[in-house]
NULUMRO-478774 format. One line per field, with one value per residue (C-alpha): residue number from 1; chain; x, y, z. Coordinates in Angstrom, 3 decimals, decimal comma, always signed. Each point is the difference from the previous one (the first is absolute). Example, Ala and Ser with C-alpha at 12.3 -4.5 7.8 and 13.67 -1.06 7.14 Angstrom:
BEGIN
k: (1 | 2)
c: (A | A)
u: (+12,300 | +1,370)
v: (-4,500 | +3,440)
w: (+7,800 | -0,660)
# end
This chain:
BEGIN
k: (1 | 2 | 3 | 4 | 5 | 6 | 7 | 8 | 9 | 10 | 11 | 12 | 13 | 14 | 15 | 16 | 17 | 18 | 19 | 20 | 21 | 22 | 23 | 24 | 25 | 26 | 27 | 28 | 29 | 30 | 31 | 32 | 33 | 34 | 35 | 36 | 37 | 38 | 39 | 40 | 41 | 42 | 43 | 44 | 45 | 46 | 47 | 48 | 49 | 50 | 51 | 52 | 53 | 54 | 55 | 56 | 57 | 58 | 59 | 60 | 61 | 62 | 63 | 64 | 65 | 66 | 67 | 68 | 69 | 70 | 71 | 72 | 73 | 74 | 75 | 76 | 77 | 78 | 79 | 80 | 81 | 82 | 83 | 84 | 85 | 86 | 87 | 88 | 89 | 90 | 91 | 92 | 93 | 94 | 95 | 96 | 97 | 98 | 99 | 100 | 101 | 102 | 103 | 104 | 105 | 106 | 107 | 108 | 109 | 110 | 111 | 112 | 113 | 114 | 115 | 116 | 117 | 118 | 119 | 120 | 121 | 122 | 123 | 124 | 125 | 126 | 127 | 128 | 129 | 130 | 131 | 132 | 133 | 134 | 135 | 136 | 137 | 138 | 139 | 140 | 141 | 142 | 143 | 144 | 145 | 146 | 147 | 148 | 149 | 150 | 151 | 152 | 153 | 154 | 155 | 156 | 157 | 158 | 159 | 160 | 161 | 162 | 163 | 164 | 165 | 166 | 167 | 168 | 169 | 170 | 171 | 172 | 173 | 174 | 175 | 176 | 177 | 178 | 179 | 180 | 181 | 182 | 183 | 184 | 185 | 186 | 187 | 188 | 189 | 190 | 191 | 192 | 193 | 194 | 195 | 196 | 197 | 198 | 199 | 200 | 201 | 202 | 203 | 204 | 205 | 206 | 207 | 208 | 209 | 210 | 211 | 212 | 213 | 214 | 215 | 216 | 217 | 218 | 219 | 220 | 221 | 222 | 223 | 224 | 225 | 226 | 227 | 228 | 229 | 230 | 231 | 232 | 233 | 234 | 235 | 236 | 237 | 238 | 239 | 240 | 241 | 242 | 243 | 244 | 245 | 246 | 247 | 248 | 249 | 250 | 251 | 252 | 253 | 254 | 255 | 256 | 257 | 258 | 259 | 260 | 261 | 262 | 263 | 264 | 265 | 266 | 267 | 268 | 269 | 270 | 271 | 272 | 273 | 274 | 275 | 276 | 277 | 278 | 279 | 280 | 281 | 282 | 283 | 284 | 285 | 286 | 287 | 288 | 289 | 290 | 291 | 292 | 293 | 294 | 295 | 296 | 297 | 298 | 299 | 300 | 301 | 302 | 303 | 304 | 305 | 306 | 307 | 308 | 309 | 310 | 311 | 312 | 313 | 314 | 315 | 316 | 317 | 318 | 319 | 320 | 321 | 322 | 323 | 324 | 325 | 326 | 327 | 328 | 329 | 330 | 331 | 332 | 333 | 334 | 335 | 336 | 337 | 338 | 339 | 340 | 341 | 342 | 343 | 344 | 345 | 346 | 347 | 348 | 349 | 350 | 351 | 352 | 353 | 354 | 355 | 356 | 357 | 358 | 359 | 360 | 361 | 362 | 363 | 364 | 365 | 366 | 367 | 368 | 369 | 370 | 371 | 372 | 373 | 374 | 375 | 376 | 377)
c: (A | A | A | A | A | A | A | A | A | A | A | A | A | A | A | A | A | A | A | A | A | A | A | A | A | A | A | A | A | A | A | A | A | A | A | A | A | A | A | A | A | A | A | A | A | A | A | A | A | A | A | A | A | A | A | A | A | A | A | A | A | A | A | A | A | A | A | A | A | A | A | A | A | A | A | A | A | A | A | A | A | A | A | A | A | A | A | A | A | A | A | A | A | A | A | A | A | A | A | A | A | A | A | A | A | A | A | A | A | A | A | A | A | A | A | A | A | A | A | A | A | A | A | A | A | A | A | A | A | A | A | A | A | A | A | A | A | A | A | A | A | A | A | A | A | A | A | A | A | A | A | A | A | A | A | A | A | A | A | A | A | A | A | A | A | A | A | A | A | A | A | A | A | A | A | A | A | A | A | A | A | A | A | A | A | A | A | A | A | A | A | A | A | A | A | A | A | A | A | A | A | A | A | A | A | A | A | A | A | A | A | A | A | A | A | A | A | A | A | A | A | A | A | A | A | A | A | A | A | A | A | A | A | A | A | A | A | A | A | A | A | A | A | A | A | A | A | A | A | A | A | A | A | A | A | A | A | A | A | A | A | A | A | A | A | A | A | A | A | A | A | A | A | A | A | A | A | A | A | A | A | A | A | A | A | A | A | A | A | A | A | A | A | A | A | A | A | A | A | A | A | A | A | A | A | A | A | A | A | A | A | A | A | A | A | A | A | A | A | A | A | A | A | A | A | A | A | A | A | A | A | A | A | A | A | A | A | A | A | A | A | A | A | A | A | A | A | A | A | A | A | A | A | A | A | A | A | A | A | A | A | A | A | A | A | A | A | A | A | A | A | A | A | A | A | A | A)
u: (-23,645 | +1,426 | +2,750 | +2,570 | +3,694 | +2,098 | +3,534 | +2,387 | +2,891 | +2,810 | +3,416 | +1,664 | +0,153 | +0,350 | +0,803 | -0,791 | -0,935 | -3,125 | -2,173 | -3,169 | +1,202 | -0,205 | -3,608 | -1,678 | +1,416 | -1,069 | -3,401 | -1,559 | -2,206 | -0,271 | +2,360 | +3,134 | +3,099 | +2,725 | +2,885 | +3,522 | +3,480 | +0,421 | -2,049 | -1,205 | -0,708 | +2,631 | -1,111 | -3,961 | -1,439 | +2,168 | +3,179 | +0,542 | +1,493 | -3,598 | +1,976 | +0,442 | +2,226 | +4,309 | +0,176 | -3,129 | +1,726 | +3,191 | -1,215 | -2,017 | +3,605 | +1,303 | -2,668 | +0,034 | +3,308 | +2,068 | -2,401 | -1,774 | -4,121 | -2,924 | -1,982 | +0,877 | -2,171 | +1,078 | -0,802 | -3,813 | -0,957 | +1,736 | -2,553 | -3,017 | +0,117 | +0,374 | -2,690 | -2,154 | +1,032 | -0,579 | -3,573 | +0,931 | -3,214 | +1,699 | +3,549 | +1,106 | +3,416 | +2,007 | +1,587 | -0,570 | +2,997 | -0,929 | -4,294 | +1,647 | +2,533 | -2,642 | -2,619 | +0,867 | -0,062 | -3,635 | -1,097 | +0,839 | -1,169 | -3,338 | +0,239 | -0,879 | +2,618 | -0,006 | +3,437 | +0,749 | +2,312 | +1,960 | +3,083 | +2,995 | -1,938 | -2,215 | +2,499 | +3,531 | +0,765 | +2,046 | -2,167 | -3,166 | +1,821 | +1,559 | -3,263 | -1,985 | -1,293 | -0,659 | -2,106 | -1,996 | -1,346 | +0,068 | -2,113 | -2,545 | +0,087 | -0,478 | -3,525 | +1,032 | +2,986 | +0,515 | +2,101 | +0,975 | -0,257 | -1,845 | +3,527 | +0,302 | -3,176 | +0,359 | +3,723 | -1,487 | -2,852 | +2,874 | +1,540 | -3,057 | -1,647 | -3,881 | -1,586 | -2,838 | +2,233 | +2,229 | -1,089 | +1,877 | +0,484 | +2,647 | +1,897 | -2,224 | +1,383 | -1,760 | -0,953 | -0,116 | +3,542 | +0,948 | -2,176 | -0,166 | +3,174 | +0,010 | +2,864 | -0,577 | +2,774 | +2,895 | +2,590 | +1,247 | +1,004 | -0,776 | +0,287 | +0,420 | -0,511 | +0,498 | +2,742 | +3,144 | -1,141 | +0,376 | -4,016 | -0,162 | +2,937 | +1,518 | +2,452 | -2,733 | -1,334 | +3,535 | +0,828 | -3,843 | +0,752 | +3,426 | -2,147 | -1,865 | +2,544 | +1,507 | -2,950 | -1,080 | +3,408 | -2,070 | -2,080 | +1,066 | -0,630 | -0,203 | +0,416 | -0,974 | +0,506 | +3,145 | +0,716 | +2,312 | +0,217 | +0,385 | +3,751 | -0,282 | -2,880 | +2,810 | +2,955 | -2,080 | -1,150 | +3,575 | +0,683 | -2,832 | +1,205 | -3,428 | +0,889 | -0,992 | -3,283 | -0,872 | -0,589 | +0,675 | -2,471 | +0,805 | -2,958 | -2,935 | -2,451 | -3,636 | +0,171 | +3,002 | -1,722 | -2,860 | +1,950 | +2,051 | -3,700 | -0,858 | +3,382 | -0,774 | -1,041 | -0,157 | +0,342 | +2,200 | +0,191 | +2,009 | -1,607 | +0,958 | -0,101 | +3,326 | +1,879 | -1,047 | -3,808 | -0,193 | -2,511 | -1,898 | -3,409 | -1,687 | +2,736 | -1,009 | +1,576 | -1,627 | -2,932 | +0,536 | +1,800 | -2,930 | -2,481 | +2,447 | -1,032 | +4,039 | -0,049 | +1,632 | +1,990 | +0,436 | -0,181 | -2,403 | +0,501 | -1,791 | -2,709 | +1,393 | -1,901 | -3,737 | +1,528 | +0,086 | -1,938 | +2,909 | -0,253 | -3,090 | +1,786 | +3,288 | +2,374 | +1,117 | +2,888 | +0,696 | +2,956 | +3,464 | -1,167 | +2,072 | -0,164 | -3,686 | +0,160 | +2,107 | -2,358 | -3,292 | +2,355 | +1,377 | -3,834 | -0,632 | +3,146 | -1,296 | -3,656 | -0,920 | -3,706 | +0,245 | +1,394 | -2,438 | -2,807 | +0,965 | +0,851 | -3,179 | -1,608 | +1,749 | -0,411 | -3,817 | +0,460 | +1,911 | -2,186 | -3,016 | +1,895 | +2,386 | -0,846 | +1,755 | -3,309 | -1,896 | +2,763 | -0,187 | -3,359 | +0,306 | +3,018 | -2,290 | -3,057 | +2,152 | +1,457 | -3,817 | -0,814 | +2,705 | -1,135 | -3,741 | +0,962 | +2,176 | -1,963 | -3,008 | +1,901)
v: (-17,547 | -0,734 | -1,833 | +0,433 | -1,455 | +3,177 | +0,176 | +2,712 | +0,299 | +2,906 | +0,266 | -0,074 | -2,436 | +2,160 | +3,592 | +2,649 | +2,763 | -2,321 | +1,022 | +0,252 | -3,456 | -1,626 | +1,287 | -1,338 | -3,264 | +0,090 | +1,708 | -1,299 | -2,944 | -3,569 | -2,787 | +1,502 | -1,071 | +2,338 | +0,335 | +1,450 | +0,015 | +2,767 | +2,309 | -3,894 | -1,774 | -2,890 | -1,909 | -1,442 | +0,914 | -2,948 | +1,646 | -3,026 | +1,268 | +0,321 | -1,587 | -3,490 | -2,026 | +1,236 | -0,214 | +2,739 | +2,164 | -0,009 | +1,368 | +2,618 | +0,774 | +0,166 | +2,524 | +2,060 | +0,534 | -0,291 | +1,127 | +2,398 | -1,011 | +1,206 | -2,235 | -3,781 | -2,810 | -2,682 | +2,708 | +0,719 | -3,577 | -0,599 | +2,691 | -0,610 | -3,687 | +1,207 | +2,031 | -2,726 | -2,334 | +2,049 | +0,976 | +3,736 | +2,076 | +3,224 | +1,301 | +3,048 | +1,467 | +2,333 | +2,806 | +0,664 | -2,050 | -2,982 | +0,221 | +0,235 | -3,081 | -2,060 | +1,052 | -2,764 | -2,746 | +1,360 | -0,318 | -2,867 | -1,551 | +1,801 | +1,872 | +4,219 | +1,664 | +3,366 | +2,566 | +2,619 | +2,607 | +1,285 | +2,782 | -0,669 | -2,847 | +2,969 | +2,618 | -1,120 | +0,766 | -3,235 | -1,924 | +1,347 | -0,604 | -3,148 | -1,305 | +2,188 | -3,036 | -2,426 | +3,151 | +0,388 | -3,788 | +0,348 | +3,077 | -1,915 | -3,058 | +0,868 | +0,629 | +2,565 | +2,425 | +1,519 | +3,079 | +1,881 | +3,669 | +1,962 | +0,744 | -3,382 | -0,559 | +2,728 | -1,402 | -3,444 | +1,607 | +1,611 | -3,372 | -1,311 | -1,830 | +0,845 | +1,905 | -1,791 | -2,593 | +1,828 | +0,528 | +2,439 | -1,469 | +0,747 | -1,708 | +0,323 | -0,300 | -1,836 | +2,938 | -2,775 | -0,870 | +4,114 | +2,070 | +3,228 | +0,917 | +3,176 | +2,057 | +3,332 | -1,005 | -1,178 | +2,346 | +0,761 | -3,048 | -1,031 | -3,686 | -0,834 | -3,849 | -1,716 | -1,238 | +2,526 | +0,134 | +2,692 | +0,015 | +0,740 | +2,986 | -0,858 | +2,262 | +2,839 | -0,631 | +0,045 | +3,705 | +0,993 | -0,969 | +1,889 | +3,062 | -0,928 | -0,795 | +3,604 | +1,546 | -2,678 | -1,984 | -2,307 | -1,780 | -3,745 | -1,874 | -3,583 | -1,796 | -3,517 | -2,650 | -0,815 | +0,285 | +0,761 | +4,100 | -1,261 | +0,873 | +3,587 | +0,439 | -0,631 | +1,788 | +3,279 | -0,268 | +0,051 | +3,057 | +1,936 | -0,920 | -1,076 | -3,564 | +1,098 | +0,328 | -1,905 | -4,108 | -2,492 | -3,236 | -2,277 | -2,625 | -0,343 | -2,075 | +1,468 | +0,064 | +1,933 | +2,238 | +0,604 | +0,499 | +3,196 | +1,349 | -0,027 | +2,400 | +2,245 | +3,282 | -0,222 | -2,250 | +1,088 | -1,598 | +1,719 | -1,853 | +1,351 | -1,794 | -1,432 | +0,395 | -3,674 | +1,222 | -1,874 | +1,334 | -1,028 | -1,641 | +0,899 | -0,654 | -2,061 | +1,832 | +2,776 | -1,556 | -1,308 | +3,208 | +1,689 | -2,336 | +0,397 | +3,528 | +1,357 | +3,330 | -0,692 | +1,911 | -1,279 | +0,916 | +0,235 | -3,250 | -2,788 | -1,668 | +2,433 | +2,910 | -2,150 | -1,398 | +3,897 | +2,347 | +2,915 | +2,698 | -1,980 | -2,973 | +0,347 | +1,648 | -0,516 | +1,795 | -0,139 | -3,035 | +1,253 | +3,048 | -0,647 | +3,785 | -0,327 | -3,472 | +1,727 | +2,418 | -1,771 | -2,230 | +2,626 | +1,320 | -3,684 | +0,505 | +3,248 | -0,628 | -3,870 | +1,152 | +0,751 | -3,696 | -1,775 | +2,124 | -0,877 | -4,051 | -0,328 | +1,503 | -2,724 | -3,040 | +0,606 | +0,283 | -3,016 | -1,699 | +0,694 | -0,226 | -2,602 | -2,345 | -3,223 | -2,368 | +2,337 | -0,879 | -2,927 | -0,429 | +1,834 | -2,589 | -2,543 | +1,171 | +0,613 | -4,265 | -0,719 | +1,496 | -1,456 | -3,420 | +0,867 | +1,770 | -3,274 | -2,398 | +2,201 | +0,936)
w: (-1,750 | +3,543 | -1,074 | -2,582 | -1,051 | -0,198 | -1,018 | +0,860 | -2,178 | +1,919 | -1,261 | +3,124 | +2,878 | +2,741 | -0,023 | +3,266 | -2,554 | -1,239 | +2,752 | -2,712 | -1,435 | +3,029 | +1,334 | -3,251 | +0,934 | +2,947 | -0,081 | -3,675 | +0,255 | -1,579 | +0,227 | -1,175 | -1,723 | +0,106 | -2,761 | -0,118 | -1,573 | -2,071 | -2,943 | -0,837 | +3,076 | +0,213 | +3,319 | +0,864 | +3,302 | +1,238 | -0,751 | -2,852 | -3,897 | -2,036 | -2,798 | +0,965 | -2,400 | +0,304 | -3,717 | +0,091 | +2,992 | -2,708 | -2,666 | +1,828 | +2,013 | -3,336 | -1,696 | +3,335 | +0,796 | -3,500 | -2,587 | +2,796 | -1,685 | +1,329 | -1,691 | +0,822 | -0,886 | +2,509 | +3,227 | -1,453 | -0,551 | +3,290 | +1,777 | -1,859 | +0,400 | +3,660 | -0,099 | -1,423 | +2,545 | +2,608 | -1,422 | +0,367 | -0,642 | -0,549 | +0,350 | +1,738 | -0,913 | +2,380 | -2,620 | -3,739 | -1,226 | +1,841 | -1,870 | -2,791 | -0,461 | +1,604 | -2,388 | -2,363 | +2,983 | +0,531 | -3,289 | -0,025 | +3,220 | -1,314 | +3,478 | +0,259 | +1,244 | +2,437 | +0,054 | +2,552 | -0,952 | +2,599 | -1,278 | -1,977 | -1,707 | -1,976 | +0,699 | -0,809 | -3,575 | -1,229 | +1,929 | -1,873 | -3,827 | +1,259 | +0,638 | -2,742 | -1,870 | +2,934 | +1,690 | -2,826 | -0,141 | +4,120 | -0,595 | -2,427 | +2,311 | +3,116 | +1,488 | +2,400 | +0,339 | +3,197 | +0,563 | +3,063 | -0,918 | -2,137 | -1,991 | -0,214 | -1,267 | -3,293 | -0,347 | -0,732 | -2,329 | -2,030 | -0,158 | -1,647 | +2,762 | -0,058 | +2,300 | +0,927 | +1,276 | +2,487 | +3,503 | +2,220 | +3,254 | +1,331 | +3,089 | +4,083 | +2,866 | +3,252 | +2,254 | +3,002 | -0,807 | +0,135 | +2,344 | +0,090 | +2,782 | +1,968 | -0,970 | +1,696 | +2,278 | -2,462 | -0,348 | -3,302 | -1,347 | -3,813 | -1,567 | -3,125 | -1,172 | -3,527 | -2,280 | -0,888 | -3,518 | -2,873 | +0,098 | +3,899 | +0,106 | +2,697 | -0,013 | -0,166 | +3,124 | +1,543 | -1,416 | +0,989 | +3,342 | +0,433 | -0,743 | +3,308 | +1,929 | -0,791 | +1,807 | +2,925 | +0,889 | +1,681 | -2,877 | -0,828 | -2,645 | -0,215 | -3,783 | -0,392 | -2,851 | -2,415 | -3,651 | -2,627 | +1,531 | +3,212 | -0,027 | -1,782 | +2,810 | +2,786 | -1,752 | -0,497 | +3,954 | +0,207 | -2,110 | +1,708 | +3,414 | +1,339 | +1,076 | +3,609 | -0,781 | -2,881 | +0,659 | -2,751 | +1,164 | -2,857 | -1,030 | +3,373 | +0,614 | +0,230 | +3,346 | +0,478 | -2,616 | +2,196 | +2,930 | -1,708 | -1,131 | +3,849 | +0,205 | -2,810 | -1,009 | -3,645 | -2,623 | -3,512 | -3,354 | -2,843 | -3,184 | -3,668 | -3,141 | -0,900 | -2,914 | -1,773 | +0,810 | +3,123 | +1,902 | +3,798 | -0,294 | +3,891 | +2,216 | +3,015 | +2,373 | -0,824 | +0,993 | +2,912 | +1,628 | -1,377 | +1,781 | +3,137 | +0,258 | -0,961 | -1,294 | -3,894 | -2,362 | -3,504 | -3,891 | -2,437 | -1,374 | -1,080 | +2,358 | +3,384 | -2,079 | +0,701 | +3,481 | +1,312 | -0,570 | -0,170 | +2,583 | +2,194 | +0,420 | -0,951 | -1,783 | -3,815 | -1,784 | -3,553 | -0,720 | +0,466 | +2,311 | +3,134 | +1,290 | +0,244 | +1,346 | +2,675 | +0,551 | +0,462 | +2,761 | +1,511 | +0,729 | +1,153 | +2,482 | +1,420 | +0,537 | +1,409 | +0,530 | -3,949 | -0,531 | +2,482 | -2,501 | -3,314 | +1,412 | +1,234 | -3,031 | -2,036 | +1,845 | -0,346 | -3,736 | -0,537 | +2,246 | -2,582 | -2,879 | +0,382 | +2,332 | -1,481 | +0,857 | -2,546 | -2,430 | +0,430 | -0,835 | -3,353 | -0,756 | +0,806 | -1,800 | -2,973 | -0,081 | +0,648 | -3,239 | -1,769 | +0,936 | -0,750 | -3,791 | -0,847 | +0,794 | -2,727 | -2,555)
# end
């Protein structure tokens, strides 16, 4: 099978977080069609409405935004006369919620249908009873569920989803995109990167870092990325009194990303579970400081607990635990040679255990099937 129709159905047009989102549509073969709008896609790959007639677009504005339905009639036969159209051979949907509203479509379109899990989607309580009964058909449905942890993977077993179904593979990163850098020579300047979010602390990293600065007055750290916290963030670098030495970047491009990495010492992520369940899946940027040779400090959380091997390539602290966060930094700060170590030690594990072209071939290997078990059972 050299060629297939594939259509990939993401929630959101465009968003800088999506890094993951963004190589599958760019690196997964066959003649794609890609789908947006929402939970339920609303546009085709032409940016057009997938529901055609304005007395149909009505009464789905209607059940959507009045009556707030999941379920609405007009949207499904909308995509699944789409997907017949189109001569989709299998579907691949970006997040849990969006596999399962689209379930129906597929069944309907007689098309298999592959879901990739990727955090709040498994993790966020409302979201998981919201979507209890729509999972469950999703679950029986699908012919392959991807997940991006091995948390991830028992949360969605407890959820009922069976186990011979889920793969865990979780976001790569291109090591040609992020070489290994040479940080022997950086002084002691940390970076952290992703949205201000309860899930992502924040604010932890901020107090871990005043611990630093009490002991070398020279460290700076450099936070990138917005978000609801993004104001608390600022007002406590206020209260601390560490503005001097402590850069908020806002939202950068990946080049401007790659450019601090060539400038830094040692990469820190704060991840806990929130208190809605929310947890990370395998944060990019992890990944990619990791295969940048950074030295990284982070929790025990999640994916980050596979992506470093704690105390070889990295260091993990339990959630919450911003004294020893502090601590494992403030050993980065004093010893460079130690950082340039453990950096190196980690780009060469991500390199042969998350190299995104491998993923990319499981993802692929995984629609292949679903194509080849459709079309026989």
């Amino acid at each position: 099978m050299e060629q297939f129709n594939l259509c990939i159905i993401k929630p959101n047009k465009d968003s800088f977080s999506e890094t993951f989102v963004r190589e599958h549509i760019e690196r997964l073969p066959g003649n794609k069609k890609v789908l947006y709008g929402g939970v339920f896609p609303v546009y085709d790959h032409e940016g057009k409405y997938l529901i055609k007639s304005p007395f149909g677009l009505l009464s789905y504005l209607i059940q959507k935004k009045i009556f707030n339905k999941l379920n609405i009639k007009v949207r499904t036969r909308a995509l699944a006369n789409y997907l017949s159209k189109e001569k989709i051979d299998v579907v691949f949907a970006e997040y849990g919620m969006v596999g399962a509203l689209v379930t129906k479509a597929c069944q309907i379109a007689n098309v298999p249908l592959v879901i990739h899990y990727h955090g709040a989607d498994v993790h966020h309580r409302e979201t998981v009873i919201q979507y209890r009964g729509l999972y469950q058909k999703s679950f029986d449905y699908a012919s392959s569920l991807i997940a991006v942890s091995g948390d991830m993977v028992k949360s969605l077993v407890e959820m009922g989803a069976p186990a011979d179904k889920i793969t865990n593979a979780s976001c790569g990163v291109d090591p040609d995109a992020f070489p290994q850098l040479d940080i022997s020579k950086t002084g002691r300047t940390f970076l952290a990167i992703g949205r201000f979010v309860e899930k992502k602390s924040p604010t932890s990293v901020v107090k871990a870092f005043k611990l630093v600065l009490d002991k070398f007055p020279d460290a700076t750290l450099n936070m990138v990325g917005q978000g609801p916290l993004f104001d608390e963030t600022k007002a406590l670098i206020h209260k601390l009194k560490v503005e001097k030495n402590v850069t908020l970047s806002g939202v950068l491009n990946t080049a401007q990303i790659k450019a601090l990495f060539a400038k830094t010492r040692c990469f820190v992520q704060h991840s806990v579970t929130a208190a809605n369940g929310d947890k990370e899946g395998t944060p990019v940027t992890i990944l990619e400081a990791g295969s940048s040779g950074l030295a990284i400090v982070s929790t025990q959380h999640a994916g980050i607990k596979e992506a470093i091997i704690n105390g070889e390539t990295g260091y993990l602290v339990p959630e919450h635990d911003i004294e020893g966060m502090a601590g494992y930094m403030m050993k980065i700060a004093a010893d460079v040679e130690l950082a340039a170590s453990m950096g190196a030690k980690e780009a060469t594990y991500i390199r042969e255990n998350y190299d995104i072209r491998n993923r990319i071939k499981t993802i692929t290997k995984l629609l292949k099937q679903a194509i080849a078990n459709h079309k026989h059972a």
